[in-house]
C-alpha distance (Angstrom), angle and dihedral (degrees) to the residues before:
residue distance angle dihedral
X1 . . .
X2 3.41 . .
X3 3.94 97.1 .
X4 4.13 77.5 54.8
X5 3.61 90.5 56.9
X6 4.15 100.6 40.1
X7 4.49 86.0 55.3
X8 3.61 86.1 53.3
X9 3.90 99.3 52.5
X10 4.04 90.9 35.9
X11 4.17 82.4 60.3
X12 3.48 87.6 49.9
X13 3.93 100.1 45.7
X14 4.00 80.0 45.9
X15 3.75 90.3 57.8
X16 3.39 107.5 40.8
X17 4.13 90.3 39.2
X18 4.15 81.8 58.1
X19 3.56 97.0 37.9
X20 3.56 91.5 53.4
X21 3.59 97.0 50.1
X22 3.64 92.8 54.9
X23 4.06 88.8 42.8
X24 3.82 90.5 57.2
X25 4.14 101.0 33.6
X26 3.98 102.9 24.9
X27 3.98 100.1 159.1
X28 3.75 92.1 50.0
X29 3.19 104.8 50.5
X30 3.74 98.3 34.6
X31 3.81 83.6 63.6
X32 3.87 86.4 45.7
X33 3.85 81.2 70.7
X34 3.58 94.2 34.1
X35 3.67 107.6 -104.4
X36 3.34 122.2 120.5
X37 4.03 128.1 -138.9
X38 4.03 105.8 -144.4
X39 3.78 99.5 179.5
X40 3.96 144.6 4.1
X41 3.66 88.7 -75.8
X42 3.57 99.1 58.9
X43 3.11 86.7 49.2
X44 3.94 102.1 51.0
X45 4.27 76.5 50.2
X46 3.62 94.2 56.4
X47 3.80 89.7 48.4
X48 4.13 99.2 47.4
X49 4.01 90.1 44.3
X50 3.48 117.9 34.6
X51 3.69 89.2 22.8
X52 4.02 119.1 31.7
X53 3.97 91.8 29.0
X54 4.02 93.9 45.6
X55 3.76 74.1 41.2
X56 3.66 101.9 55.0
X57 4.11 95.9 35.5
X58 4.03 93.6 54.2
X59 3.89 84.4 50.1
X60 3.77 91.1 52.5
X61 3.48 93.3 43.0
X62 4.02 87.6 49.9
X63 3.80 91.9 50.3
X64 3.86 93.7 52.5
X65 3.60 91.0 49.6
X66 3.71 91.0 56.7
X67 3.44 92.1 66.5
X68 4.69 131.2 43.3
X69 3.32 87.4 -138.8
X70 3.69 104.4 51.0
X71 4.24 91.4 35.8
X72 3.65 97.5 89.3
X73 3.59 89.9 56.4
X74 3.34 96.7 59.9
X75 3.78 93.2 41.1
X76 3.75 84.9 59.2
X77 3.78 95.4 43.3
X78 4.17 86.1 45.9
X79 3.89 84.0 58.9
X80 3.40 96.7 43.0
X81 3.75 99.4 50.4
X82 4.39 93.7 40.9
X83 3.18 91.8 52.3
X84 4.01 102.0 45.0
X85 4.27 77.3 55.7
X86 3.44 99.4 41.5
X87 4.21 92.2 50.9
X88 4.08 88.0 34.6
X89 3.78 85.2 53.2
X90 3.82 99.6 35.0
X91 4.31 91.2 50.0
X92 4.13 84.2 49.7
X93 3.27 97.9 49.9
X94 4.34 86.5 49.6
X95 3.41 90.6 47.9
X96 4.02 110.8 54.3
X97 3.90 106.2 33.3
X98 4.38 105.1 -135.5
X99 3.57 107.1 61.4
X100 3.68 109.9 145.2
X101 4.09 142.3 -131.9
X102 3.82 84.3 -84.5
X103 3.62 88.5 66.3
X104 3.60 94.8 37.2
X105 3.82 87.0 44.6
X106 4.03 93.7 51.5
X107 3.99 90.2 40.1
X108 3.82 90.5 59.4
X109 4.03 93.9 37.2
X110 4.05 85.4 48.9
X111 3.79 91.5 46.3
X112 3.78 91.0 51.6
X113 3.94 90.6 53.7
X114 3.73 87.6 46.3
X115 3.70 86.1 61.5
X116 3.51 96.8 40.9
X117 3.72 91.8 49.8
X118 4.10 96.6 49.0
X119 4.36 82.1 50.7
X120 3.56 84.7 53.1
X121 3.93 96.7 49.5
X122 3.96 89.0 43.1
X123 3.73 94.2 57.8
X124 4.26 91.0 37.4
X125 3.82 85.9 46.9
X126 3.79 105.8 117.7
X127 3.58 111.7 -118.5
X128 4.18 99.4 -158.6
X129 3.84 130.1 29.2
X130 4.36 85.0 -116.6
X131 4.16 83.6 72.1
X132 3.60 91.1 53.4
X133 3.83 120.4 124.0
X134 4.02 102.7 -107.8
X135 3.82 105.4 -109.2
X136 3.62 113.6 -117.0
């Protein structure tokens, strides 16, 4: 269980450590991954996605970590999110021809954390209905 829980926090760490860095330096590391930020509201959209959501989903992911009985949850939400951005970025890179190693590169970093994620949620899993989060 508490391999389960230390793959959830490292996905959080890993988000907010990347959402911070494009909260603090959006223009250079937007053109890092090859967009590029024409005007203040780029900008601000650079800072609220990659940053304050990557932000704000590494936190969550920290804060169910903290606790067995919130862990699975954020095994499951781990899962959830890496794969939504590994198929996003697998069905762009299929449909326009030209992506790069750095897509290749985040596609097989992303698939790892997939993995790593779905391990996490296996050994989190509850194995009776007395572990159970209490239903609100």
């Amino acid at each position: 269980m508490l391999l389960g829980r230390i793959l959830v926090s490292a996905t959080g760490f890993a988000f907010v450590s990347l959402g911070t860095t494009f909260a603090a330096f959006p223009r250079r590391f937007a053109l890092r991954v090859g967009l590029v930020a024409r005007n203040a509201d780029a900008l601000a959209d650079v800072r609220a996605i990659y940053g304050g959501l990557e932000i704000g989903v590494g936190l969550f992911l920290i804060w169910c970590a903290l606790s067995p009985r919130r862990a699975f949850a954020g095994a499951v939400l781990g899962v959830l999110v890496m794969a939504a951005i590994v198929g996003s970025r697998a069905a762009g890179s299929a449909l326009v021809p030209g992506t790069t190693s750095m897509t290749t590169n985040a596609l097989l970093l992303e698939s790892l954390a997939l993995v790593l994620n779905g391990l996490a949620a296996w050994l989190l899993r509850p194995r009776s209905s007395a572990e159970l989060p209490a239903e609100a």
